[in-house]
Every structure is written in structure tokens, then in C-alpha cells.
Phi, psi and omega in degrees: 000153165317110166352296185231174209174149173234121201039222177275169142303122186306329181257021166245356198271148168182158196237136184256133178305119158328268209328322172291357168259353150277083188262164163204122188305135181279323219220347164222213174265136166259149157266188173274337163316287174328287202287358182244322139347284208304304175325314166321297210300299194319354191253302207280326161318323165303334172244012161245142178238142191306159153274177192306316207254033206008086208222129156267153170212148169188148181316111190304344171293358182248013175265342187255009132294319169287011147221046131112353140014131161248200197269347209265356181272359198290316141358294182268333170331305190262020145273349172288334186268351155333289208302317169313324194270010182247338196269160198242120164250190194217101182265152236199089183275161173293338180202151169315341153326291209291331168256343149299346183252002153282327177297306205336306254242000178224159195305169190290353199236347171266320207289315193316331178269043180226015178303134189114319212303304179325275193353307233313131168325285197206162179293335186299315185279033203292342212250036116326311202255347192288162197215165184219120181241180155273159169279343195230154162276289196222133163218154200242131097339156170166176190253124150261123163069005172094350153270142187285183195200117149241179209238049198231164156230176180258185189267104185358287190291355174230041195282295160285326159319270183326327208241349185227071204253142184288310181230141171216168164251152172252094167269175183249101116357268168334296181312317199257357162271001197269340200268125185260024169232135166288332166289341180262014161278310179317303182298302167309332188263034205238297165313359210265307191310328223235010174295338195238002186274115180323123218076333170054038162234131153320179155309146161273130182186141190338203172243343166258033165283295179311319185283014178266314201261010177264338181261147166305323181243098172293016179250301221319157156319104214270135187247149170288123165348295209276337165301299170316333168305319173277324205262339197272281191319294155005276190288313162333293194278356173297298201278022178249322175291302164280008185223329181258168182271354172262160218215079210224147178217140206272109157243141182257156190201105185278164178205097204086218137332330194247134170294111160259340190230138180213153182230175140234147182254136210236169184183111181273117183311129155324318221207067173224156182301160202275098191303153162283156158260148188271167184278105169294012179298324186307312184296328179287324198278353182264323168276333082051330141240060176053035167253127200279153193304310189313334170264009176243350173297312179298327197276305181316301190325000000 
């Protein structure tokens, strides 16, 4: 990418399916590595066709370039990408649109498991309309040439959604790998959709609507607003305001006293420098003295 730039870059940009941007992990933790793997394949799916039989493959140093990476890190890619055929998310549209172009948007033998989904009330009510995959079905390893390969596909019903999206949002790679918390990669790509949109506000939705899709973990503990507000959020829209090219601020809407509804207002910066990518070395060197990711995740925050 260019030194400077006005929004993304063309050779790191890819476009993410509205519904697929709010996820929230069902059955582990996602990390922010994990999730941004999975954001790899999906950029490199997109500029790559499938085989007949419809699987993509490419060489894990170039899942370990989209995120900024070195090869010595290829290891740890492909325990994130295990971990992708188990985990179970809870995908989540944003407004009632947003879920009608989701049924639209997958083949006639899928909408039957999505009776409803169109329906969604209001934006408050998206996990009413939300459905739950894995992100990835399967994936094989192997060496070509003395290099490792992987190998994947994606989940019949939203396989087009993803790799073909009717609506979409336009992320950066590069930008959202500049970002070290999974809450403020949750927050970019969610605000990200709502950058070029008059006015620049997001959805509106509760406050543990927010606090389900901004945390790595949906068993945690459910918290009082205002912690999370300091310890998640905070910090989130600091590094997303100092590392991207947006510009994002929190609004909030009580009811009586107690916060109930949050919103955010977004906005694209004229101008801002070409973000670094960061060293996936921390982790390894962290699992190396028996520290699990999701806790050295817990530690940056």
C-alpha cells in the first residue's frame, strides 16, 4: 500500500457479507489471530476459484503474510485454522435489511433453514434472526514441493454469502491486522460498513447486544455497562481512531438513568498513514511459557 491513502487499499481490501460481521463465538474463544486468519482465507478466496469441486487452497506463508507475519509463524496459522472447523459462531444481522438479503443471498435448499430470518423486527432484535456455522468445514494439509498447503472449504449455506455477498462491507486487511485487541477488530469491521453511509451511525442495539459481539468469549461473564465500557470499548475506539483511516465515537441512550442502547458514529479521515503490521512472534513466544492466547489477549487489553 501507498504511504498515505483515502480509505483502503486495493491490494488488501475485501469485501465482508454485512451479516457475517457481527459474529459471536458459541462453543470457545475466538482470538483476535484467529479471526483475522479466517478474514485471510476469505480475501484470498475471493481472488482465487474454487476447484470443481469447491475448495480452496494456498500456501500457509501466504495466510501468514496477510497477517504480517513471518513463515516461522506457520505453526501457529494452522492451529488457528484447526480451530476454525469447530468453532461455532452465532452470525447476527444488523438491521432487518440486512437479514432479508441474507436469506436472498444463499441458494433455495438453505433458505428453509433460515425460516424467520427475514423477519427480524428492528435492529435491537438481530439475535431473534441470527443462525449459527462453523467458520470454515473442513481443511486438509500437505507439502507441495517441500512447502506446507492448506486446503478448505466453507459451509454450503453461507459459502455464498461470504465469498459472493449481495451487501457487503469494504475492510482493510492491513488496517484491521494494525489492530492488537479482538475488540477493536470486532468494532472495525462492524463500523467499517457504515463509513460512507450519510451520517455516519451505526446500528443501534443494547448494550449486551454489544457487549456479546465485541468480547472473544460468549461464556464469559456478563459485566456491568460501565466496566466494559472502560476496559473493552475504550481502548478498542482509541486504537481504531489511532491505527485506520476512521474516525469512531460512541454514542449512548439511556433509559431513565441506565444506559440502555448504543450506537456509534463513524467517519473517513481524509489522510492517514499506511498502518504497521504487527509480529505474530508474541504469541508463540507466550505459548513457550505455557501461556494460553485468549490470556495473553486478556493481558494487552
Amino acid at each position: 500500500p501507498d504511504d498515505t491513502r483515502q480509505g483502503p487499499s486495493d491490494a488488501w481490501t475485501f469485501r465482508k457479507a454485512v451479516t457475517a460481521l457481527a459474529i459471536v463465538p458459541q462453543n470457545t474463544s475466538l482470538t483476535r489471530t484467529g479471526r483475522m486468519a479466517f478474514n485471510v482465507m476469505l480475501w484470498l478466496a475471493q481472488r482465487e476459484a474454487p476447484s470443481a469441486d469447491g475448495w480452496w487452497s494456498a500456501p500457509v506463508s501466504r495466510i501468514v503474510k496477510g497477517l504480517g507475519s513471518t513463515t516461522r509463524d506457520s505453526m501457529r496459522v494452522k492451529a488457528y485454522i484447526d480451530a476454525m472447523v469447530s468453532t461455532q459462531v452465532r452470525y447476527s444481522p444488523l438491521s432487518a435489511s440486512d437479514a432479508a438479503a441474507f436469506a436472498a443471498s444463499l441458494p433455495a435448499s438453505a433458505q428453509a433453514m433460515l425460516e424467520g430470518v427475514e423477519a427480524v423486527p428492528a435492529p435491537q432484535d438481530q439475535f431473534d434472526g441470527a443462525r449459527t456455522f462453523t467458520l470454515i468445514s473442513e481443511a486438509r494439509f500437505s507439502r507441495r514441493s517441500g512447502e506446507a498447503w492448506v486446503e478448505w472449504c466453507f459451509p454450503p449455506s453461507v459459502q455464498e454469502m461470504l465469498v459472493d455477498p449481495v451487501r457487503w462491507a469494504q475492510l482493510d486487511l492491513a488496517e484491521l491486522a494494525s489492530l492488537s485487541r479482538y475488540a477493536a477488530v470486532a468494532l472495525y469491521e462492524i463500523v467499517a460498513r457504515y463509513r460512507n453511509v450519510p451520517g455516519g451511525l451505526t446500528n443501534r442495539a443494547t448494550t449486551d447486544w454489544w457487549m456479546a459481539t465485541l468480547r472473544h468469549d460468549s461464556r464469559e461473564q456478563t459485566r456491568e455497562w460501565r466496566k466494559v465500557k472502560n476496559e473493552l470499548l475504550k481502548p478498542a475506539i482509541a486504537e481504531i481512531n489511532q491505527r485506520t483511516s476512521l474516525e469512531v465515537r460512541m454514542i449512548e441512550h439511556k433509559a431513565g438513568r441506565a444506559v440502555s442502547h448504543v450506537q456509534f458514529h463513524v467517519r473517513q479521515r481524509a489522510q492517514v498513514a499506511a498502518p504497521e503490521m504487527p509480529d505474530l512472534s508474541l504469541a508463540g513466544r507466550a505459548g513457550g511459557v505455557g501461556l494460553k492466547e485468549r490470556d495473553v489477549d486478556a493481558l494487552i487489553d
